[in-house]
DSSP file (Angstrom, degrees, kcal/mol; ACC not computed):
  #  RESIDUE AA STRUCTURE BP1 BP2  ACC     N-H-->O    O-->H-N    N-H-->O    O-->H-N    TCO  KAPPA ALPHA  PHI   PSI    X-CA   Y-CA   Z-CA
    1    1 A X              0   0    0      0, 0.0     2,-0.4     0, 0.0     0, 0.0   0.000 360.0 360.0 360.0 145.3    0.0    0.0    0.0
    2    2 A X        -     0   0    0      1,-0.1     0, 0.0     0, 0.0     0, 0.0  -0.725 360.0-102.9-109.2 153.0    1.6    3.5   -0.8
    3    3 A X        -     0   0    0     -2,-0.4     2,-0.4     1,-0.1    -1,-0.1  -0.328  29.1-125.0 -69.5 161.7    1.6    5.9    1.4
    4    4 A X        -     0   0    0     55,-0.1    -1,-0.1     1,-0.0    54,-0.1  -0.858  28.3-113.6 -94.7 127.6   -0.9    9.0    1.2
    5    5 A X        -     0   0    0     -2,-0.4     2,-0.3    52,-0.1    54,-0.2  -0.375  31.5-126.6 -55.0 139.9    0.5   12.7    1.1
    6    6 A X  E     -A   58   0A   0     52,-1.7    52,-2.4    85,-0.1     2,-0.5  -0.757  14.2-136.6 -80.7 139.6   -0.6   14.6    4.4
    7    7 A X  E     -AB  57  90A   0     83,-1.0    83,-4.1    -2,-0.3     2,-0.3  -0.926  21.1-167.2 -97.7 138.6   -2.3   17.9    3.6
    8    8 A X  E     -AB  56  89A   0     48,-1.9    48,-1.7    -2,-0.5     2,-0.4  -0.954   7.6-169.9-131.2 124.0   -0.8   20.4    6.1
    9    9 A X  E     -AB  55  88A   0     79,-1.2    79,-1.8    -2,-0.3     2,-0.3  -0.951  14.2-174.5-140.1 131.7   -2.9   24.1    6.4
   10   10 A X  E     -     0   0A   0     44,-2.9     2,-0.2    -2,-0.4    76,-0.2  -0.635  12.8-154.4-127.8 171.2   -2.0   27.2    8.1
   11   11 A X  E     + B   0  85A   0     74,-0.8    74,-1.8    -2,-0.3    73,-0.9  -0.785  21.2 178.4-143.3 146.4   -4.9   30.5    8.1
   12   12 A X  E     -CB  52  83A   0     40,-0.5    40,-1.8    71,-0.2     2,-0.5  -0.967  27.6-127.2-163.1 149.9   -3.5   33.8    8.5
   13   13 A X  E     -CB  51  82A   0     69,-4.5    69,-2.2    -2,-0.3     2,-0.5  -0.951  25.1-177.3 -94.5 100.7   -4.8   37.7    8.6
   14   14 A X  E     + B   0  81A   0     36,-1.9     2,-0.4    -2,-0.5    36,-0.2  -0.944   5.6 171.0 -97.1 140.6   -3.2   40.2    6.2
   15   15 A X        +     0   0    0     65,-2.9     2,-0.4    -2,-0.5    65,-0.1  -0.960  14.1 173.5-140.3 122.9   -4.0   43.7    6.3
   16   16 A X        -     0   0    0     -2,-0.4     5,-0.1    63,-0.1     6,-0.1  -0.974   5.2-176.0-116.7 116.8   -2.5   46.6    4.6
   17   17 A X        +     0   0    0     -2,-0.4     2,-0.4     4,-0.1    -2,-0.0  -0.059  55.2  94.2-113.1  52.5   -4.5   50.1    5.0
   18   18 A X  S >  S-     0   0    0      0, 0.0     3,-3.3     0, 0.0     4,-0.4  -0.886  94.1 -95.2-132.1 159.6   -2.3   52.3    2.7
   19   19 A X  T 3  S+     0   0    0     -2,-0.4    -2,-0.0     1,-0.3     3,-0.0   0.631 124.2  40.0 -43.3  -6.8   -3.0   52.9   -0.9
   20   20 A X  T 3> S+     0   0    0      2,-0.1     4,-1.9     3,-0.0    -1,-0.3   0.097  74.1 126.4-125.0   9.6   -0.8   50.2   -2.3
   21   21 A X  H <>  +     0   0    0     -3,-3.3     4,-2.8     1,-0.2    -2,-0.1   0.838  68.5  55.6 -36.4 -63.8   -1.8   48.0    0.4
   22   22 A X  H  >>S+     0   0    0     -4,-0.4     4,-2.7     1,-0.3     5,-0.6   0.943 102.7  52.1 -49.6 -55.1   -2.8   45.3   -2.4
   23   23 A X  H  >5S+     0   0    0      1,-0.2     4,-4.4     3,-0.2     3,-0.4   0.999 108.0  57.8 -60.9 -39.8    0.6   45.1   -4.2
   24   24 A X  H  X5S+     0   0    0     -4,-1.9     4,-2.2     2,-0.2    -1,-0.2   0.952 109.7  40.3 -74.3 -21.8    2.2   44.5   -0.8
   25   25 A X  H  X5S+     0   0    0     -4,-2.8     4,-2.7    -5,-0.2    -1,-0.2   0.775 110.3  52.6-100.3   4.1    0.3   41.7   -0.1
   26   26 A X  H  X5S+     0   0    0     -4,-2.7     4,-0.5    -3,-0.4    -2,-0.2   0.696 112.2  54.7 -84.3 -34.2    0.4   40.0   -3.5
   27   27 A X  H >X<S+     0   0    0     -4,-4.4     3,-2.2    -5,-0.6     4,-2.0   0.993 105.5  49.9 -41.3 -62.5    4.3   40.6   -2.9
   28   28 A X  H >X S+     0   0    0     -4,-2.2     4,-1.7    -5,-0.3     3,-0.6   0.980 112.2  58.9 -60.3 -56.7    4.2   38.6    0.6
   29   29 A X  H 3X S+     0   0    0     -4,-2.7     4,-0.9     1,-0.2    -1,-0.3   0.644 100.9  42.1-162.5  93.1    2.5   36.2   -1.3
   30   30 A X  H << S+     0   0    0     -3,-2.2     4,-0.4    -4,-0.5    -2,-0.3   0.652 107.0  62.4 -93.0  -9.6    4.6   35.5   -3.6
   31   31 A X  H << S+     0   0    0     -4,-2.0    43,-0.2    -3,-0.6    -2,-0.2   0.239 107.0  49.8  -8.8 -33.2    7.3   35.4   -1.2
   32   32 A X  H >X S+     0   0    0     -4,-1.7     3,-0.6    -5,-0.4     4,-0.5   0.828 105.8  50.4-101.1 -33.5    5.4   32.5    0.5
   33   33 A X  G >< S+     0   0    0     -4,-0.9     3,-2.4    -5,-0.4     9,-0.3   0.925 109.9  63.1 -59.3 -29.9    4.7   30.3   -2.6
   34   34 A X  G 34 S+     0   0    0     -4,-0.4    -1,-0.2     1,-0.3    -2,-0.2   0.726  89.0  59.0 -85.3 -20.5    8.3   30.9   -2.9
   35   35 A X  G <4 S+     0   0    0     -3,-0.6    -1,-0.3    33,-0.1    -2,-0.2   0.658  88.0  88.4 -80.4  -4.3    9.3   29.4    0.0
   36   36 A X    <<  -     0   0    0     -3,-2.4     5,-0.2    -4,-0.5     2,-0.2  -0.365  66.4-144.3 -69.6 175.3    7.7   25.7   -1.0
   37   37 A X        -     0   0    0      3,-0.7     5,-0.1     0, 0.0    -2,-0.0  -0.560  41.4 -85.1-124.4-160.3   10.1   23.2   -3.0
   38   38 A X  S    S+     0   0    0      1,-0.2     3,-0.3    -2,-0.2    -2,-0.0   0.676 134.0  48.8 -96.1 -10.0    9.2   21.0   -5.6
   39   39 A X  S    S+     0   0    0      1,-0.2     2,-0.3    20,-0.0    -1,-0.2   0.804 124.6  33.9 -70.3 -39.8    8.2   18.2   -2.5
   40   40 A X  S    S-     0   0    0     18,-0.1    -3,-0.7    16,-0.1    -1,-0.2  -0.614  74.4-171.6-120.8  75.3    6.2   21.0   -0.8
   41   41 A X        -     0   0    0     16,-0.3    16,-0.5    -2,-0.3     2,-0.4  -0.467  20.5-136.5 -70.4 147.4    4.6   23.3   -2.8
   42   42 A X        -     0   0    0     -9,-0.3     2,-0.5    14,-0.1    14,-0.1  -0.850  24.2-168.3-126.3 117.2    3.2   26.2   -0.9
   43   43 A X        -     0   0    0     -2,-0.4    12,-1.6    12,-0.4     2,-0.7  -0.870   2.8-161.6-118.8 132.6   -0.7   27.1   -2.2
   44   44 A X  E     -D   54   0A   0     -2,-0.5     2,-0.3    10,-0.2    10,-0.2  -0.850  10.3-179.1-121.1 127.2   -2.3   30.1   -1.2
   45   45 A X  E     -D   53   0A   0      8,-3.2     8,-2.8    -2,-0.7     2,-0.5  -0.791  31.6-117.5-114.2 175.4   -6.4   30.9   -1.4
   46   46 A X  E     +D   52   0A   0     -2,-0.3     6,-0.2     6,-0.2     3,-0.1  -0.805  29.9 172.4 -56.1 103.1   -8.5   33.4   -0.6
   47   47 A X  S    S-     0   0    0      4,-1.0     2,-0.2    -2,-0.5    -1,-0.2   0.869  77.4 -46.4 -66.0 -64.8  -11.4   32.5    2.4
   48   48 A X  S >  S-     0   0    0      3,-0.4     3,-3.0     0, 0.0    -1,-0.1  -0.785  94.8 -47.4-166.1 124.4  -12.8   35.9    2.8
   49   49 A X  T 3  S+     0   0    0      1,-0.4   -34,-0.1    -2,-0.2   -36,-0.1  -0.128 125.7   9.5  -9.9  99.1  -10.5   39.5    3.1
   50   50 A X  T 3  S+     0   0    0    -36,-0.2   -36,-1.9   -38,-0.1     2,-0.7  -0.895 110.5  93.3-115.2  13.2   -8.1   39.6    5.1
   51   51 A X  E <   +C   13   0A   0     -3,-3.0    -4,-1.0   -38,-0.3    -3,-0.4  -0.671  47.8 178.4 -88.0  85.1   -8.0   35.7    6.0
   52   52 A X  E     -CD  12  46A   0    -40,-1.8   -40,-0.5    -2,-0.7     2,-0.5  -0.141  20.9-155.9 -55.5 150.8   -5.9   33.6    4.0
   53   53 A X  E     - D   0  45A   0     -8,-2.8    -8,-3.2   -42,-0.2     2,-0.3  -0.900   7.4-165.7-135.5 125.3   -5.1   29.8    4.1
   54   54 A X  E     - D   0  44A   0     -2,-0.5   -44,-2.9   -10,-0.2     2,-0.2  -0.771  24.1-175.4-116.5 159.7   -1.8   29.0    2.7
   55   55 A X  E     -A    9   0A   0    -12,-1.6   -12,-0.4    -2,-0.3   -46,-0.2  -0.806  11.2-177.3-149.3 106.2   -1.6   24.6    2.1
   56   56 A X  E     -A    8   0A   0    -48,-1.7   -48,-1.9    -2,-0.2     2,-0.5  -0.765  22.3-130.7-123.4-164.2    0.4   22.0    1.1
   57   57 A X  E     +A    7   0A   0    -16,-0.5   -16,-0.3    -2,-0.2     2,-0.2  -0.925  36.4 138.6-124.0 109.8    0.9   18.6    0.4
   58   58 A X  E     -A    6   0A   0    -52,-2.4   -52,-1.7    -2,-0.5     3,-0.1  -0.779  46.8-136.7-134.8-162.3    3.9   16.2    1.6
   59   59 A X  S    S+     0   0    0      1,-0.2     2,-0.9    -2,-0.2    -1,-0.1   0.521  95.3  70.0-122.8 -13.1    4.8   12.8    2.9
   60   60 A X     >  -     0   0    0      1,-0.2     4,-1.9   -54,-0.1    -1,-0.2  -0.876  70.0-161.1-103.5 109.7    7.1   14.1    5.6
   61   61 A X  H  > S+     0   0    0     -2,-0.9     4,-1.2     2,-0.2    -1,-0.2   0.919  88.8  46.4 -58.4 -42.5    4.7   15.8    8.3
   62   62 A X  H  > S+     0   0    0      1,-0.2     4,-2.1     2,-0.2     5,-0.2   0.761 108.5  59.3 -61.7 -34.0    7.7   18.0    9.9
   63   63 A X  H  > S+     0   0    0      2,-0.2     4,-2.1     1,-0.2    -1,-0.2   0.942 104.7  43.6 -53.7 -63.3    8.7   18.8    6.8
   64   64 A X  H  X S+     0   0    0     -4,-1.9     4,-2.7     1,-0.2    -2,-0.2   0.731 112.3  49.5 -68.8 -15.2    5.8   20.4    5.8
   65   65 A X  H  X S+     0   0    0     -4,-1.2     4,-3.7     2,-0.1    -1,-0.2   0.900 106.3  59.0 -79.1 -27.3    5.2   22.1    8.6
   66   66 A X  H  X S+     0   0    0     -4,-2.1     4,-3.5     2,-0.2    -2,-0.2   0.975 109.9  43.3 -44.7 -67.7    8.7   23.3    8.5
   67   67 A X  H  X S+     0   0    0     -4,-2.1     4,-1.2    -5,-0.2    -1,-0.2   0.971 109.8  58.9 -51.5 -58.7    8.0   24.9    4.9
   68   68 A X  H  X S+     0   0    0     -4,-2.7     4,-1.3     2,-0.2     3,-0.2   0.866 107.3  44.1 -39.2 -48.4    4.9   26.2    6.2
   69   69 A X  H  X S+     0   0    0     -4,-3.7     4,-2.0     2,-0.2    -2,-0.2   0.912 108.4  61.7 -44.0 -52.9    6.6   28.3    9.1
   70   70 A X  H  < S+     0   0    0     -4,-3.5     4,-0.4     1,-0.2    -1,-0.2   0.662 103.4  43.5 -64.5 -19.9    8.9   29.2    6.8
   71   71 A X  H  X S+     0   0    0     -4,-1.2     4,-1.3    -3,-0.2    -1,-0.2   0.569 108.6  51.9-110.9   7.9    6.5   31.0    4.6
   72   72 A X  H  X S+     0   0    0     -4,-1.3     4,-0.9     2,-0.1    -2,-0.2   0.896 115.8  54.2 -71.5 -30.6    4.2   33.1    7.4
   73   73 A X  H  < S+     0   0    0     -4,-2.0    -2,-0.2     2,-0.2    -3,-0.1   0.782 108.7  39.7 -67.7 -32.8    8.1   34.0    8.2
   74   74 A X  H >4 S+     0   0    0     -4,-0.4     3,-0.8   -43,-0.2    -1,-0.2   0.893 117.0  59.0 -87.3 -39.1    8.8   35.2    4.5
   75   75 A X  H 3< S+     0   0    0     -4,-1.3    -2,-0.2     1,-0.2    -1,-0.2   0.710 101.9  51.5 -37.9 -43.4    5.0   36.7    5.1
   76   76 A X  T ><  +     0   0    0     -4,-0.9     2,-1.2   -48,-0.1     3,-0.6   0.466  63.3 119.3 -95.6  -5.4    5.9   38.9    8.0
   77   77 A X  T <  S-     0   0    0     -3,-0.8     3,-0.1     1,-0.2   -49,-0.1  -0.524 104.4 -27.6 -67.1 103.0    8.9   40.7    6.6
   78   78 A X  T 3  S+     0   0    0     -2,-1.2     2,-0.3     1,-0.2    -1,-0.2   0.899 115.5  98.4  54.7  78.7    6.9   44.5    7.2
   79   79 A X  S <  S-     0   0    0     -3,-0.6     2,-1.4     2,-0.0    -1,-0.2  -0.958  78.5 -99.2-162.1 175.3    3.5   43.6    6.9
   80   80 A X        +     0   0    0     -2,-0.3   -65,-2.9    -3,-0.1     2,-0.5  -0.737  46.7 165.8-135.0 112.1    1.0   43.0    9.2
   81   81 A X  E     -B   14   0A   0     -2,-1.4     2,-0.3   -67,-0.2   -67,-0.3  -0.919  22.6-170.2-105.6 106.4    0.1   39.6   10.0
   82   82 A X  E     -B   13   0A   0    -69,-2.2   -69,-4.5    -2,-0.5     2,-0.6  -0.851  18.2-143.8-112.4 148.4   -1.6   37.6   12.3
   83   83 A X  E     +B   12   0A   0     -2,-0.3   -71,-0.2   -71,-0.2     3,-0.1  -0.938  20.3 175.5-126.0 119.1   -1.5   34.0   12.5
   84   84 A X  E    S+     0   0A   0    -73,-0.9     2,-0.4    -2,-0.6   -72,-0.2   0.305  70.5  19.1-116.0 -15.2   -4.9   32.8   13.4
   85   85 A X  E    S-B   11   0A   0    -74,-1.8   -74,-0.8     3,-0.0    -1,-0.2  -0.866  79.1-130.6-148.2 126.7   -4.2   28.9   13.2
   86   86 A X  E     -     0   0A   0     -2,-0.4     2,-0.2   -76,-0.2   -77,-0.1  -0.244  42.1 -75.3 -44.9 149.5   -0.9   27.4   13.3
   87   87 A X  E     +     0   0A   0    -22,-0.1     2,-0.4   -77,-0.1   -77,-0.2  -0.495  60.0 175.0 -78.2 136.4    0.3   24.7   10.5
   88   88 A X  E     -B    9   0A   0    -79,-1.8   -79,-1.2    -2,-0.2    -1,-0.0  -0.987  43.3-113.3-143.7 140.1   -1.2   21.7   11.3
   89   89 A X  E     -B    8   0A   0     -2,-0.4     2,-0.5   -81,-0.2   -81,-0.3  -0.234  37.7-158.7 -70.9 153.5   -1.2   18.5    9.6
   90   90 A X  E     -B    7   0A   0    -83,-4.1   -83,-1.0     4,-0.0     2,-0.4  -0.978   5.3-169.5-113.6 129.6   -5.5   18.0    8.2
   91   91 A X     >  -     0   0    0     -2,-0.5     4,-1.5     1,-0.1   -85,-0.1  -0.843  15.5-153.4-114.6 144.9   -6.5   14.2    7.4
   92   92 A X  H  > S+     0   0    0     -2,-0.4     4,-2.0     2,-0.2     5,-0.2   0.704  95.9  69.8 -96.9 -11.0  -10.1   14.2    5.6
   93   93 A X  H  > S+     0   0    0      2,-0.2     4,-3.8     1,-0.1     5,-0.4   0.952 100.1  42.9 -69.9 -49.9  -10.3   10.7    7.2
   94   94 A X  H  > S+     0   0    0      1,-0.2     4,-3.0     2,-0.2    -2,-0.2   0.958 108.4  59.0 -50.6 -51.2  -10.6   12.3   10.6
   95   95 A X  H  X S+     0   0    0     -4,-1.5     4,-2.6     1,-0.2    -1,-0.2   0.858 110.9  42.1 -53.7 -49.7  -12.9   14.7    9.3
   96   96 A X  H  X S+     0   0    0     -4,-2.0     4,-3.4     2,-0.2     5,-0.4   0.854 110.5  51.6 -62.1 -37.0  -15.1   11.8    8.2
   97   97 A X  H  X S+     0   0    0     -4,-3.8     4,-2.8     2,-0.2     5,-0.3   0.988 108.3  57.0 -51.9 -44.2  -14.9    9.7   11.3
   98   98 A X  H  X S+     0   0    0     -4,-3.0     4,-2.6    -5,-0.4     3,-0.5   0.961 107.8  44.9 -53.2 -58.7  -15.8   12.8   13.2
   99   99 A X  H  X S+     0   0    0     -4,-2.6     4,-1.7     1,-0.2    -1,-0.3   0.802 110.6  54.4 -79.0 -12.7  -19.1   13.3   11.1
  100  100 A X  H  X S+     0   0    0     -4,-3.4     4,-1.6     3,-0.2    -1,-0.2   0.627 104.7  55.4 -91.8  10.3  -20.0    9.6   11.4
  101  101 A X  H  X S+     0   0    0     -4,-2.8     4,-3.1    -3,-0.5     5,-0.3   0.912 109.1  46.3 -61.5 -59.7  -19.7    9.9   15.2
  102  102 A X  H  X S+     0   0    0     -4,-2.6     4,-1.6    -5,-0.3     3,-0.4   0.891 113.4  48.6 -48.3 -60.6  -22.2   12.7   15.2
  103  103 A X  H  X S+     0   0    0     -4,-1.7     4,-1.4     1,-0.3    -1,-0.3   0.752 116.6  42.9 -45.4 -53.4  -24.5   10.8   13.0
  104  104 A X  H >X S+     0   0    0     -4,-1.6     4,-2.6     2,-0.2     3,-0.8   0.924 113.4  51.1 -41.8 -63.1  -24.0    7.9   15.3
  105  105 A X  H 3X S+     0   0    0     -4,-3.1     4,-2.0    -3,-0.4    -2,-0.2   0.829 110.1  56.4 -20.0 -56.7  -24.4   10.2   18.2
  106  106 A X  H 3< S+     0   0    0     -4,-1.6    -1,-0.2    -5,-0.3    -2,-0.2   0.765 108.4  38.3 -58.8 -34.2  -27.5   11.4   16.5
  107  107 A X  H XX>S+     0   0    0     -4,-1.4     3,-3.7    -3,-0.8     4,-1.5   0.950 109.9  65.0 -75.1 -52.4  -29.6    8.2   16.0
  108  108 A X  H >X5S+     0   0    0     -4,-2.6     4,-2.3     1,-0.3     3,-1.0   0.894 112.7  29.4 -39.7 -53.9  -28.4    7.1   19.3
  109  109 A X  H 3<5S+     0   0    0     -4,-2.0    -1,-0.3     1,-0.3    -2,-0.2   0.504 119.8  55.8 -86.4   1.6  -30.3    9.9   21.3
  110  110 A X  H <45S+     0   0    0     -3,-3.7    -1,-0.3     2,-0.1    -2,-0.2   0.254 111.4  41.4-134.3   1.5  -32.9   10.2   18.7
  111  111 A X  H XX5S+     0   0    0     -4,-1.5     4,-1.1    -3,-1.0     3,-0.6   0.427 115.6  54.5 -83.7 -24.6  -33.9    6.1   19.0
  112  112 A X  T 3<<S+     0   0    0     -4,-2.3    -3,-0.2    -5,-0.7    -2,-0.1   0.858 101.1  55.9 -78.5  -9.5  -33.4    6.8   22.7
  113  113 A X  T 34 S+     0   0    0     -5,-0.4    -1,-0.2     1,-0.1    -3,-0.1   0.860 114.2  44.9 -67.4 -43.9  -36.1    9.8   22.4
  114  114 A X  T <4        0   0    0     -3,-0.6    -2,-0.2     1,-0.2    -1,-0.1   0.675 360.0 360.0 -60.0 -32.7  -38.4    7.1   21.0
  115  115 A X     <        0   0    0     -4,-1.1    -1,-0.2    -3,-0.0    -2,-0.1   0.158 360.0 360.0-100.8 360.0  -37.9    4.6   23.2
């Protein structure tokens, strides 16, 4: 069986209030994609203004958090940042156990309602 890349996920605030505000923080980041390699590429979206989520993909979990650090660090050179979740590795398998707990959770208390 081959192993599965971990996805590894940081969220971060940047906020610029001066008239060029925008170019500096399309600088910062490209400055953070620039800190991935070609094992960790460093992806950045949108959520919603000023909350970013920068993401990537490895096999090595330290590794990628390593890369990750390294670009909120490339991020923070004069700018104003806040780091509102740390990098942390994300498994979508957890994510699913977790919702068929609830669901489990849910019938349970909602045969025991019946009962």
């Amino acid at each position: 069986m081959t192993p599965q890349p971990l996805k590894i996920r940081a969220v971060i605030e940047m906020k610029r209030f001066q008239f060029v505000g925008v170019l500096h923080i399309k600088e910062a980041m490209r400055k953070a994609e620039a800190a991935g390699n070609d094992d960790c590429p460093v992806k950045i979206k949108l959520v919603a203004p000023p909350a970013y989520v920068l993401n990537t993909q490895t096999l090595d979990k330290e590794q990628g958090i390593a890369i990750l650090t390294k670009a909120i660090a490339a991020c923070t050179e004069e700018r104003k940042l806040a780091v509102k979740e740390a990098p942390r590795a994300v498994s979508y398998l957890f994510l699913l156990n977790y919702e068929c707990l609830f669901i489990s959770i849910t019938i349970v208390e909602c045969s025991s309602f019946y009962l």
